[in-house]
N, C-alpha and C positions, 0 to 999 in steps of 0.2 A: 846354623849355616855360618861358613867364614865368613869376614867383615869385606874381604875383597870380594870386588863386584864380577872381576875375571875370572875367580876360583868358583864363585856361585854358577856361573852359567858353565865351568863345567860338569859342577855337582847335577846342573837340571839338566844338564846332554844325557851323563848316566843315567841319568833318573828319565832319561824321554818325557821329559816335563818342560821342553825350553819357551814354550810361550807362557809360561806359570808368573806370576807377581808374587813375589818373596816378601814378606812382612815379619815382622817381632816374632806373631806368633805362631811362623811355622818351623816346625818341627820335621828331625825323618826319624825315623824308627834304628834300633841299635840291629834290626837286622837283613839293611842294607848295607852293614858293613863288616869286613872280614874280622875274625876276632881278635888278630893283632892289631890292630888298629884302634881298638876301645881302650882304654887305659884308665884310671884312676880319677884325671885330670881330664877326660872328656877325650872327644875324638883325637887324633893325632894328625900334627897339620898337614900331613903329607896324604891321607887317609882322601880314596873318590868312592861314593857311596855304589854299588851295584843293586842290579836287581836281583832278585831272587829267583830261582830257575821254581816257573810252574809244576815243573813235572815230580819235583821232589815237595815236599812239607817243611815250613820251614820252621824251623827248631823255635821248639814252646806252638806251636801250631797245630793242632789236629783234626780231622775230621770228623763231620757230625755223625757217620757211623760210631767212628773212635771213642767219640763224646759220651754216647747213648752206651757203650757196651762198659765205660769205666765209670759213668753214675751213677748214682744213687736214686732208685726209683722215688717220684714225687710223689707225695701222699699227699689226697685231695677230699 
């Protein structure tokens, strides 16, 4: 999260998280945010995290149909 306390409560507007208490150790995921934005050096400070549209999967994400048809049967 940015260190300014203005910028955070934008980040938790996108995030529809605004009654949330922010500490050390939270964290958002790299995919609330568009991929120009990820860099080398961390988020980019201009960078407002979004949600992710439910209706699509979101990238590295699969379903447990998806899961089961690309594993490896368990031996038991």
């Amino acid at each position: 999260f940015p260190k300014d306390k203005a910028r955070v409560k934008v980040w938790l507007a996108a995030l529809r998280e605004t009654e949330r208490e922010i500490t050390d150790q939270h964290q958002i995921c790299e995919d609330h945010f568009l991929s120009h934005h990820i860099t080398p050096n961390g988020i980019s400070p201009d960078a407002i995290p979004i949600m992710p549209s439910l209706e699509e999967p979101v990238a590295g994400w699969s379903s447990c149909e998806e899961q089961d048809e690309h594993s490896d049967p368990v031996e038991k």
